[in-house]
C-alpha positions as CSV (number, residue, x, y, z in Angstrom):
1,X,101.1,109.6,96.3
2,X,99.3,107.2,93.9
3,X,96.0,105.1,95.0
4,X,98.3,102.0,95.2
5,X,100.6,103.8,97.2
6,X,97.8,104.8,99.2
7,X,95.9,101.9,99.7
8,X,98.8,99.9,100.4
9,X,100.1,102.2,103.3
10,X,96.3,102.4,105.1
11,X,96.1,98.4,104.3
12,X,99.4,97.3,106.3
13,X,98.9,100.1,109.4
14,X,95.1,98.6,109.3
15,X,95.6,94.6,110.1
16,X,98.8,92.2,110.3
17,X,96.7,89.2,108.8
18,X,97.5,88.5,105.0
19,X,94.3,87.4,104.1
20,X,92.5,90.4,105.5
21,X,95.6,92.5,103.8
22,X,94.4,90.4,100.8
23,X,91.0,91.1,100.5
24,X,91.1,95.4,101.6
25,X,93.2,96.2,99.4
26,X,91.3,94.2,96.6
27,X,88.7,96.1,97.7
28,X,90.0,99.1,98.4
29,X,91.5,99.4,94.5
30,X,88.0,98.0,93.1
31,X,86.6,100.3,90.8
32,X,83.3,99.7,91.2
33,X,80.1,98.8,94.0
34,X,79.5,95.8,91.7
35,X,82.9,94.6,92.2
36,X,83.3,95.4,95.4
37,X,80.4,93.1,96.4
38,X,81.5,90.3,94.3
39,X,85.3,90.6,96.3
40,X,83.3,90.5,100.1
41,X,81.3,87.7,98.8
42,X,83.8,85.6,97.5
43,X,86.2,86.1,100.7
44,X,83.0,85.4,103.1
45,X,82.2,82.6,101.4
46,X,85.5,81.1,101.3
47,X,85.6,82.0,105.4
48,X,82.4,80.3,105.8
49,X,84.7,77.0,104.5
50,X,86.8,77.2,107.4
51,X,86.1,75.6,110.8
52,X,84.2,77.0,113.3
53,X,87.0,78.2,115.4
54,X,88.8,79.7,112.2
55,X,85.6,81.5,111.7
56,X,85.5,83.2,114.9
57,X,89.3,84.4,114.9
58,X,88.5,85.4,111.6
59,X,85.2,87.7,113.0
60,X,87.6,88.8,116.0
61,X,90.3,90.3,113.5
62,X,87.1,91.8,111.6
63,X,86.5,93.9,114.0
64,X,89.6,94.4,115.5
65,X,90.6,96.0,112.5
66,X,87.5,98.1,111.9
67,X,88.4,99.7,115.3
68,X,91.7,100.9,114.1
69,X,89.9,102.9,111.1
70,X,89.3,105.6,113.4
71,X,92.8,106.0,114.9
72,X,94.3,105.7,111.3
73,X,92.2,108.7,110.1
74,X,92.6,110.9,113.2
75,X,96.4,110.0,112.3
76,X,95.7,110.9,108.5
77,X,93.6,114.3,109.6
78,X,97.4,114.9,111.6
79,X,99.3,114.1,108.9
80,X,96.9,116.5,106.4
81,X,96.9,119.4,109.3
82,X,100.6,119.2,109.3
83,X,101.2,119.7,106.0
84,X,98.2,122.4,105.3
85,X,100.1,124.2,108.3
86,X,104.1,123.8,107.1
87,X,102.6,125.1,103.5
């Protein structure tokens, strides 16, 4: 499987919401710490633009999301088990 492939299968088991869709997998495929930084400032900056309610729904799916990272990678440790096993 390719990184795209990769990132764009953890991104849309990870969160429904497009923006958040938009800005892992930005950030996921950045290549480097510098640019990763610049993609969370930009998209924090641009939530700080939104109302006050906005920003909270925004916060909630934050971490909402970052509580499904570790069922996704007890799923992925399956899926790798599976397939160490079957080989």
């Amino acid at each position: 499987m390719t990184k795209h492939q990769i990132v764009h299968d953890l991104v849309m088991r990870l969160t429904s919401d497009a923006a958040f869709r938009t800005f892992f997998t930005l950030y996921l495929m950045a290549e480097t710490a510098t640019e990763r930084k610049r993609i969370e400032e930009v998209f924090w900056a641009e939530v700080e633009q939104l109302s006050e309610r906005q920003q909270q729904l925004f916060q909630a799916e934050f971490t909402r999301t970052f509580l499904q990272i570790p069922v996704l990678l007890e799923q992925m440790r399956q899926r790798v088990k599976g397939r160490c096993l079957a080989a």
